[in-house]
C-alpha positions as CSV (number, residue, x, y, z in Angstrom):
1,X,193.3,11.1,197.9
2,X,190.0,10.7,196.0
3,X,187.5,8.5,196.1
4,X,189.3,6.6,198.9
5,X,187.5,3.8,201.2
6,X,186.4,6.5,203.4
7,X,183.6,7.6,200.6
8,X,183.4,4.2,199.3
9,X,179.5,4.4,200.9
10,X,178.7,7.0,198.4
11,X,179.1,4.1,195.8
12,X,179.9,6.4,192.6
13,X,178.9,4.4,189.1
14,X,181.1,2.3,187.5
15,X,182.2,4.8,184.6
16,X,182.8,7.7,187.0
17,X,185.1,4.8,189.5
18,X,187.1,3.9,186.6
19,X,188.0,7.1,185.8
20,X,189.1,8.1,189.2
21,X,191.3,5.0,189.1
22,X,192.4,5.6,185.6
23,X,193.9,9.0,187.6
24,X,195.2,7.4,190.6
25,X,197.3,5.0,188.5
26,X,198.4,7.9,186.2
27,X,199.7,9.0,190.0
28,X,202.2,5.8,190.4
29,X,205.8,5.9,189.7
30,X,206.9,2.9,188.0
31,X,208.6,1.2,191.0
32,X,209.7,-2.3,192.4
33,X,205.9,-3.4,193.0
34,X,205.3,-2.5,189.3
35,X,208.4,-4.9,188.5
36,X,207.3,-7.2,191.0
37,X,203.8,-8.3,189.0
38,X,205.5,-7.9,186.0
39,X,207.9,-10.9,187.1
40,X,205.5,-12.9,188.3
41,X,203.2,-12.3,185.8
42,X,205.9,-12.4,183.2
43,X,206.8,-15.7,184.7
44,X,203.8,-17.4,183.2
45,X,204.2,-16.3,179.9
46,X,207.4,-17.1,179.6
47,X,206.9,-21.2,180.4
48,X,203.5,-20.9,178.4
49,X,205.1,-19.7,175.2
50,X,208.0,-21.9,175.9
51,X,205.3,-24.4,175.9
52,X,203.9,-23.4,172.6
53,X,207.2,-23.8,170.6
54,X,208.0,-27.3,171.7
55,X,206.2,-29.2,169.3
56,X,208.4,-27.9,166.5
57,X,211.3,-29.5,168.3
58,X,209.7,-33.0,168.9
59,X,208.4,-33.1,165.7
60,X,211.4,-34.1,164.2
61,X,211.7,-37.5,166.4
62,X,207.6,-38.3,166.8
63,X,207.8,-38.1,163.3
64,X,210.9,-41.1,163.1
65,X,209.0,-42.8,166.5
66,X,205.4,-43.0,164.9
67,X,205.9,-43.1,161.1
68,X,204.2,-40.3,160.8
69,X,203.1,-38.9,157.3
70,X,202.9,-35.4,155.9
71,X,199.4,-35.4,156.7
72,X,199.7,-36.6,160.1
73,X,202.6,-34.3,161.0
74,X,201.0,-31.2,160.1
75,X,197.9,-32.1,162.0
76,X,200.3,-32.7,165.1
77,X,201.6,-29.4,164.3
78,X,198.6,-27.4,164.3
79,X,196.4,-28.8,166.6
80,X,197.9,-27.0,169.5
81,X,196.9,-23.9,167.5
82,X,193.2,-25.1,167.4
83,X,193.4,-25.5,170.8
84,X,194.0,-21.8,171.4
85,X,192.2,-20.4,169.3
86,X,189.2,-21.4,171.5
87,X,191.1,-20.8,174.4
88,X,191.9,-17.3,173.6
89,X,188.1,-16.8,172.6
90,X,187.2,-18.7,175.6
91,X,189.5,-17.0,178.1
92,X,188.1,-13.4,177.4
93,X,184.6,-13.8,178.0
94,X,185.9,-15.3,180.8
95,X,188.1,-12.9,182.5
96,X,185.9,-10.1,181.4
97,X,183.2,-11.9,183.5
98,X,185.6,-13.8,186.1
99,X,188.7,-11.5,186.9
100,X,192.1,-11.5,185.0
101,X,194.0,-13.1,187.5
102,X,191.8,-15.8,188.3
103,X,192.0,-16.8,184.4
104,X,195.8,-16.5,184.8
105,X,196.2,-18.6,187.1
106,X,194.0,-21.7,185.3
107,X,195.7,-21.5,182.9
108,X,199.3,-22.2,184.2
109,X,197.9,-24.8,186.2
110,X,196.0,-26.9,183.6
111,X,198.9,-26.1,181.2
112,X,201.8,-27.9,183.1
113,X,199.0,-30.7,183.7
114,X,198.7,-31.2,179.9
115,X,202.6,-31.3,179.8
116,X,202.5,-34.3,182.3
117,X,200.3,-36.0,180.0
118,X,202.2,-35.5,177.1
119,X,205.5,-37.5,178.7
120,X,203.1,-40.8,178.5
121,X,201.9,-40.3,175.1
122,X,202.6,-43.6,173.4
123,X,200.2,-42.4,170.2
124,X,199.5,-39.5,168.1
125,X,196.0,-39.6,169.2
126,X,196.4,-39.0,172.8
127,X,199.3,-37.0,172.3
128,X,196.6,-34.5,169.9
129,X,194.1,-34.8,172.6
130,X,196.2,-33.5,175.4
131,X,198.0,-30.9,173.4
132,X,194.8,-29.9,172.3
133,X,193.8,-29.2,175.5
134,X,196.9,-27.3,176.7
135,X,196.1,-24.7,173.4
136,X,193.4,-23.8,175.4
137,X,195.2,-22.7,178.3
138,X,198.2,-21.2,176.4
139,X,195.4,-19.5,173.8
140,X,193.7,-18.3,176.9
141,X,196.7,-17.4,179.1
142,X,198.3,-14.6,176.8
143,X,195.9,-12.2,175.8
144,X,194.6,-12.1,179.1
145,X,198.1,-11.2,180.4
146,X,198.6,-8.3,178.1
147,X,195.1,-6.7,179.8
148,X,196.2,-7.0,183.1
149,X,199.3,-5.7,182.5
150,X,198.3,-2.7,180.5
151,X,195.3,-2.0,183.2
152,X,197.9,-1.5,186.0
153,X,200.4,0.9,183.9
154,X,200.3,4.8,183.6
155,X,200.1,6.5,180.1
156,X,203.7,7.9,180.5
157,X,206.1,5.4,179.2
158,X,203.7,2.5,178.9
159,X,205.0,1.5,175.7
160,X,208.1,0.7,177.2
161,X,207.0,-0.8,180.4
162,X,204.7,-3.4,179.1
163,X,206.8,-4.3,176.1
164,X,209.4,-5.1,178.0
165,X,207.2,-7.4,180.1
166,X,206.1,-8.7,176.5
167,X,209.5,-9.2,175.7
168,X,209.2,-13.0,178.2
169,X,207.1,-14.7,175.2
170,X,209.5,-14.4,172.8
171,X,212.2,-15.4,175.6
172,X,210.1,-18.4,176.0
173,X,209.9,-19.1,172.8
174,X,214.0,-18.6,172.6
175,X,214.9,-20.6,176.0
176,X,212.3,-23.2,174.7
177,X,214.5,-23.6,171.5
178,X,217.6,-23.4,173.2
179,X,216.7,-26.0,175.5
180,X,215.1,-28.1,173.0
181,X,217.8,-28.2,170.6
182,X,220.0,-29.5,172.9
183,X,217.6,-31.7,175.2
184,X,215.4,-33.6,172.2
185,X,218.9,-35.0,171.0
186,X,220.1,-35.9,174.1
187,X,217.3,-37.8,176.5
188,X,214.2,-37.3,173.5
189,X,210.8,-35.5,173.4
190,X,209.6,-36.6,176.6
191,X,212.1,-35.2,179.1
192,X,211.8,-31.9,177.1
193,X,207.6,-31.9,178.0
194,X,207.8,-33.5,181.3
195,X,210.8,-30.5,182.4
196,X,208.0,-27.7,181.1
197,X,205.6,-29.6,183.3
198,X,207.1,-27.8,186.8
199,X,206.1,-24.5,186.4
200,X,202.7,-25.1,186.9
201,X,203.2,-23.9,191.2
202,X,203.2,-20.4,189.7
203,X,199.6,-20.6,189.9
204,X,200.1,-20.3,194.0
205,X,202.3,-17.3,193.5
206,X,200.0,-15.7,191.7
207,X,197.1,-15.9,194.1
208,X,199.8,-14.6,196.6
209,X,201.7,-11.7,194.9
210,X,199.1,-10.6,192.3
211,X,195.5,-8.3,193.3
212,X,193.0,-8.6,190.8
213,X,192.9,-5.4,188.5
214,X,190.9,-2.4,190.3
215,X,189.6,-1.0,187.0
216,X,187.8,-4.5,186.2
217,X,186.4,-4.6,189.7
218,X,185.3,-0.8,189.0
219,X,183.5,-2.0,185.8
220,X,182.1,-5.0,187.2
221,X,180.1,-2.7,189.9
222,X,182.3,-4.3,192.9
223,X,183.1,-0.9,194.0
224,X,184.4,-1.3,197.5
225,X,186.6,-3.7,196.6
226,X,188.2,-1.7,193.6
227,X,189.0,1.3,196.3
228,X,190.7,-1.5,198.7
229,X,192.3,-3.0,195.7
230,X,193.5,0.8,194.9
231,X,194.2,2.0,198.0
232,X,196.4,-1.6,199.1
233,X,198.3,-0.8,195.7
234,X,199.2,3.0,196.7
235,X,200.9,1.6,200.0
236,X,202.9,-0.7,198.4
237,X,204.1,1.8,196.3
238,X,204.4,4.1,198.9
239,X,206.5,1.9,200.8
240,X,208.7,0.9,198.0
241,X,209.3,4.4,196.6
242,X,209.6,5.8,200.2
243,X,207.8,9.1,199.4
244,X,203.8,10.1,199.7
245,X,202.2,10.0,196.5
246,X,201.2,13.0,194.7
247,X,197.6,14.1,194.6
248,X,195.7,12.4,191.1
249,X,194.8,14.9,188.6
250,X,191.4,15.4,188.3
251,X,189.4,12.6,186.5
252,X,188.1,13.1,182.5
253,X,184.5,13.1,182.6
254,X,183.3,9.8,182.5
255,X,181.5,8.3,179.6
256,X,178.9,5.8,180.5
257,X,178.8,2.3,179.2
258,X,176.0,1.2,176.6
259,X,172.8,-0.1,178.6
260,X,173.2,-3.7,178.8
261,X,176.4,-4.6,177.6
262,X,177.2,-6.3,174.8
263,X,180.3,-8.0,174.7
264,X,180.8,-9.4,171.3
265,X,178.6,-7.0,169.9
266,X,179.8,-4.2,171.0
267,X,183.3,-5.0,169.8
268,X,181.2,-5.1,166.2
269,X,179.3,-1.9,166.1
270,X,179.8,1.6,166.2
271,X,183.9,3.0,167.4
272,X,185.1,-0.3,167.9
273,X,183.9,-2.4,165.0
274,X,186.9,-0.8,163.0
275,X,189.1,-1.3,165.5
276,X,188.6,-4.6,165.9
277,X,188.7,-6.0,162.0
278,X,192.1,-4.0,161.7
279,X,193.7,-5.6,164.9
280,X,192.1,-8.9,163.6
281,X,193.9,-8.7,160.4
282,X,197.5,-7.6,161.9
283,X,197.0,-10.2,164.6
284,X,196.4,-13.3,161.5
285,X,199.1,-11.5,159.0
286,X,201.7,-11.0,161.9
287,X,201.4,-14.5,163.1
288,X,200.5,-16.2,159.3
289,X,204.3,-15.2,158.5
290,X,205.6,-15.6,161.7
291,X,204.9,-19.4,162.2
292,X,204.8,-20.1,158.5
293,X,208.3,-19.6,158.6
294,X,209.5,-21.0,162.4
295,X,206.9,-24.1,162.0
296,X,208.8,-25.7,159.1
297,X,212.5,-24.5,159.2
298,X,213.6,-27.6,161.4
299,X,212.1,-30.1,158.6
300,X,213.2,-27.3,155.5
301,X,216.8,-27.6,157.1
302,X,216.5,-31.6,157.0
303,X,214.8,-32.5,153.9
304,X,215.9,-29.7,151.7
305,X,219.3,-29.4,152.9
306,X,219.9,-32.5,154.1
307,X,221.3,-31.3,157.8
308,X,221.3,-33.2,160.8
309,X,218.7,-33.0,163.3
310,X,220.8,-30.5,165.7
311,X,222.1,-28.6,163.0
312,X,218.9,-28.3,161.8
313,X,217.4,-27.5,165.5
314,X,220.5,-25.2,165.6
315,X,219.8,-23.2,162.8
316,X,216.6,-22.6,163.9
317,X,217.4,-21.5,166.9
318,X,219.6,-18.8,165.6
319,X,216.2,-17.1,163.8
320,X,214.4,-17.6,167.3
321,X,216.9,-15.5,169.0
322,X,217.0,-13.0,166.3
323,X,213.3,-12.1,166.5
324,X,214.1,-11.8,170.2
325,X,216.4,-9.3,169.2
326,X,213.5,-7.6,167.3
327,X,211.6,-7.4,170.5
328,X,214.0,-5.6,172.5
329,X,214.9,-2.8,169.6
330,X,211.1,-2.3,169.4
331,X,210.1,-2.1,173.4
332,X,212.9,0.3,173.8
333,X,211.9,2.7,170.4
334,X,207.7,1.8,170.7
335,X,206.5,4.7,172.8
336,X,208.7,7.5,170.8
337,X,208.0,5.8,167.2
338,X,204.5,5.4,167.8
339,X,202.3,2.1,167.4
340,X,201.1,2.3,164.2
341,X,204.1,3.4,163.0
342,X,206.0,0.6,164.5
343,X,203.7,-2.2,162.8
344,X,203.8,-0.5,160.0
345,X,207.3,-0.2,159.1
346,X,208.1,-4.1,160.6
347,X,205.8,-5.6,158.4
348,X,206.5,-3.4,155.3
349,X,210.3,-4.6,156.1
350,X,209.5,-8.2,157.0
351,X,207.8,-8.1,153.1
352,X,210.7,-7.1,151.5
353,X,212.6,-9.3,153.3
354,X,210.9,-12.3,152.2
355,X,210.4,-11.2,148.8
356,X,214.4,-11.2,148.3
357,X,214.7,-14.8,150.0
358,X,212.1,-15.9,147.8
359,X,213.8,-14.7,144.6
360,X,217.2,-14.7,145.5
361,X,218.8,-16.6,148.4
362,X,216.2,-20.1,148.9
363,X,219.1,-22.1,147.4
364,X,221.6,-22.7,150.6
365,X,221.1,-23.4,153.9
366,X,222.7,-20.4,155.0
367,X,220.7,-18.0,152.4
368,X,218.0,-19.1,154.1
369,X,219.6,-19.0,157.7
370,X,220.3,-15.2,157.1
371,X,217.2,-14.1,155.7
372,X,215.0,-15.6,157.6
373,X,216.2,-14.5,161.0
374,X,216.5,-10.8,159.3
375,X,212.5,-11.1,158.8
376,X,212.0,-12.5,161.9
377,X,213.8,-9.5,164.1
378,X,210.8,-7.3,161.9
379,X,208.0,-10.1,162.6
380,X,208.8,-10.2,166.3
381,X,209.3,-6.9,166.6
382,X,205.7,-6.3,165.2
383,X,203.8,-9.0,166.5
384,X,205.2,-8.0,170.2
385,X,203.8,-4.5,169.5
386,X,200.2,-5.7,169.0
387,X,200.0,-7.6,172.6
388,X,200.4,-3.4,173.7
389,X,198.4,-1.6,171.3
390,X,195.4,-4.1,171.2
391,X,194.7,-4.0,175.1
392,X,194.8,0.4,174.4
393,X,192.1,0.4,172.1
394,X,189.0,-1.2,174.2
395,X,187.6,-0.3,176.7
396,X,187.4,-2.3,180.3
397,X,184.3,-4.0,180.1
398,X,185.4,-5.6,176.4
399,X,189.0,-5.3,177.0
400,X,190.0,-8.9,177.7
401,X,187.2,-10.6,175.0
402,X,188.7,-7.7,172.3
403,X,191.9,-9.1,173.3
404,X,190.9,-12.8,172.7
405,X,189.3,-11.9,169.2
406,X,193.0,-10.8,168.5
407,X,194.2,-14.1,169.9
408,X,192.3,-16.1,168.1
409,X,193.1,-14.2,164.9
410,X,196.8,-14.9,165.8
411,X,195.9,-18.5,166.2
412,X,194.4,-18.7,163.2
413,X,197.4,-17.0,161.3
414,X,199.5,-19.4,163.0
415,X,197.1,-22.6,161.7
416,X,196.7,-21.4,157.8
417,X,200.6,-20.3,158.4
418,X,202.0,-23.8,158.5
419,X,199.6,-25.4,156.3
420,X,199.9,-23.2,153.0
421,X,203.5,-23.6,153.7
422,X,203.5,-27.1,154.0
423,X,201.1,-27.3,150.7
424,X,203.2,-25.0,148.8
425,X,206.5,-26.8,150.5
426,X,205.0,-30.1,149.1
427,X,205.6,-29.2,145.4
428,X,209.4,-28.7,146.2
429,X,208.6,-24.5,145.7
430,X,210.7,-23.0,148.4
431,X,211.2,-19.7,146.6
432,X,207.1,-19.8,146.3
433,X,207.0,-20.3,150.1
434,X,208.7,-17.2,151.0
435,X,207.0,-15.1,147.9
436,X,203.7,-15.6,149.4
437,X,204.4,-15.1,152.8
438,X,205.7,-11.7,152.0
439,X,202.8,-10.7,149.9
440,X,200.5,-11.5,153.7
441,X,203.3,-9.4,155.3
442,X,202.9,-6.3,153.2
443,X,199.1,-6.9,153.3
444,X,199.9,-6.3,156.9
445,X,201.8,-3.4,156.5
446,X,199.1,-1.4,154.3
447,X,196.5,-2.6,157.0
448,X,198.3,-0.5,159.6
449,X,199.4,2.2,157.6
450,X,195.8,3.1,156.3
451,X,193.6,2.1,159.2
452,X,195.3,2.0,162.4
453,X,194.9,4.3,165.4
454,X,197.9,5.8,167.0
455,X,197.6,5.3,170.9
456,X,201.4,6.8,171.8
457,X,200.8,9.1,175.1
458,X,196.9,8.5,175.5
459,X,195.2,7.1,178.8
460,X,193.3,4.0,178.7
461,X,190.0,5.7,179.3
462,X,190.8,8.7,176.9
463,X,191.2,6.1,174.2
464,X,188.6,3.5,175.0
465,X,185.7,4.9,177.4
């Protein structure tokens, strides 16, 4: 075994550590302690996006309760999305400086706390406040996640592996609509927020089950701890796979971090500036569809249509589960098709998608119903992509804040979404609405397809050093 706690006293540099973990992970076969994190860690991204999606539910019923206006309503909409937008900016920094887990585990915490609040809400104003707040924990929360995760997987297969941990936001986002469709009728908005208030005690599982990632503590110069971290990690799998590990191949040469690093600078200069304005745009186009669409099909279904409230929640529901669908055909196809590939071809198909709802099928219920959950297996499909491929292309030290500056460009797709919707909504132009949205898609699409780096088969270090 290299670089064990045994030589930990020779105290190699940070780069030259990372590597040497970078190998010993390449070591691990994908066993039950790899599924174990992923649960528990998959555990807090489910509640937190079913957390996110719940305000599209009550919306329909705050609206009725506090004579709410158009302008009101949207502002209840979005304001969430503010809310993580700084959180996901916020939250980098953070677990770059603080530890992934730690940041995790905040965030689960003061989310369910938020949710609490919500179930006493007797005004929008409060209501904004609090949900306000919980954006920043959901914001922050996410792209954090999607670092962890991809720090503790080999190159072989990681596509797969963390994609199919992915795969629990847009379950959240499904079981959140399920549940919602059928609570918010039943017993009203506040049992729905005050039931999404109890997983907050995963924050103690976390502290339990989860060891803080041992490339982070590498980078961040706590080098003894990063070989116990590593070496606690090769028991367990050890003892769950029931063989002796393999000897690590021998580490790449290690390339040496700028001199006084720069964070947010970094992320604009030199190899990484381009990577990060093309994941920025994918992040904002993904996302501006995505929610531009899911945000407003409850009240399209109502006021348009003229459903009922569950058959509008229903229908809904149906295009949730379909990008689920999405998720699972891309997880399973990612690592052989290629990341760039993969976003390429979902947005390029969520575009045409659109663009025939928009010209030919805006004028039923069911039209809409179809097409819409048809773009949305291609938008989830893409969008679940990015939360592996953005993590690939930084390096540890900026991993988590380059990350967050794709988070925050998703929350700002998912603001602007619903709110050029709801302008262009406002002039009765459905067949407008879905037009435009498929003109972002394919801007998308030609995003990726020019400027994209493929990542398929590459170790984290080799990509990102």
């Amino acid at each position: 075994m290299t670089l064990d706690a045994p030589t930990a006293g020779r105290h190699p540099d940070a780069a030259a550590l990372a590597a040497a973990i970078g190998a010993r992970f390449e070591r691990l076969p994908l066993c039950r302690w790899h599924v174990t994190v992923r649960l528990v860690i998959g555990a807090v991204t489910f509640f937190e996006a079913f957390d996110q999606l719940l305000i599209a539910y009550a919306l329909p019923q705050l609206r009725a309760e506090w004579q709410l206006g158009t302008g009101q309503t949207t502002a209840l909409m979005t304001v969430g999305s503010v809310g993580m937008l700084a959180g996901a900016l916020l939250s980098g920094r953070l677990a770059d400086s603080l530890g992934r887990v730690k940041v995790i585990a905040a965030c689960i915490a003061l989310s369910s706390l938020c949710n609490l609040a919500l179930t006493v809400c007797t005004s929008p104003a409060p209501f904004m406040a609090a949900r306000f707040v919980q954006g920043l924990a959901i914001g922050g929360e996410v792209p954090v996640a999607a670092t962890f995760i991809a720090e503790i997987t080999r190159t072989h297969q990681r596509g797969r592996f963390v994609l199919l941990y992915e795969l629990v936001f847009p379950a959240g986002l499904t079981a959140g609509a399920l549940l919602a469709s059928w609570l918010v009728p039943l017993l009203g908005w506040r049992w729905m927020f005050g039931l999404a208030a109890i997983p907050g005690a995963l924050c103690l599982l976390i502290a339990r089950c989860v060891p803080e990632s041992p490339r982070w503590l590498a980078d961040r110069g706590r080098h003894e701890q990063a070989l116990e971290t590593m070496a606690a990690i090769e028991r367990k799998v050890e003892r769950a796979t029931g063989a002796p590990l393999p000897e690590p191949a021998p580490a790449a040469p290690a390339a040496r971090a700028p001199e006084g690093r720069s964070g947010l600078r970094e992320l604009l200069r030199g190899r990484y500036r381009r990577r990060t304005l093309v994941v920025g745009v994918l992040w904002f186009t993904g996302y501006f569809v995505n929610y531009g669409i899911t945000s407003w099909l409850p009240t399209i279904y109502g006021t348009r249509f003229g459903l009922s409230l569950s058959e509008a929640l229903g229908y809904s529901t149906v295009t949730s589960c379909a990008g689920l669908v999405g998720c699972l055909l891309v997880a399973l196809t990612v690592d052989r098709a290629g990341r760039r590939r993969t976003v390429t071809r979902c947005l390029g198909a969520a575009a045409v998608t659109l663009l025939l709802l928009g010209v030919l099928s805006g004028g039923s219920a069911v039209g809409v119903l179809v097409w819409t959950s048809l773009a949305s297996v291609f938008l989830f499909g893409s969008n679940i992509c990015l939360y592996l491929y953005t993590p690939e292309i930084f390096p540890t030290r900026i991993r988590a804040l380059g990350s967050s500056i794709g988070g925050a460009m998703n929350r700002l797709g998912v603001i602007l979404g619903p709110i050029v919707v709801g302008a262009v909504y406002a002039d009765g132009a459905l067949g407008t609405v879905f037009v435009t949205l498929a003109a972002v898609a394919l801007i998308g699409s030609l995003t990726a397809g020019a400027a994209a780096e493929e990542t398929s088969g590459r170790q984290l270090e080799d990509v990102a050093p």
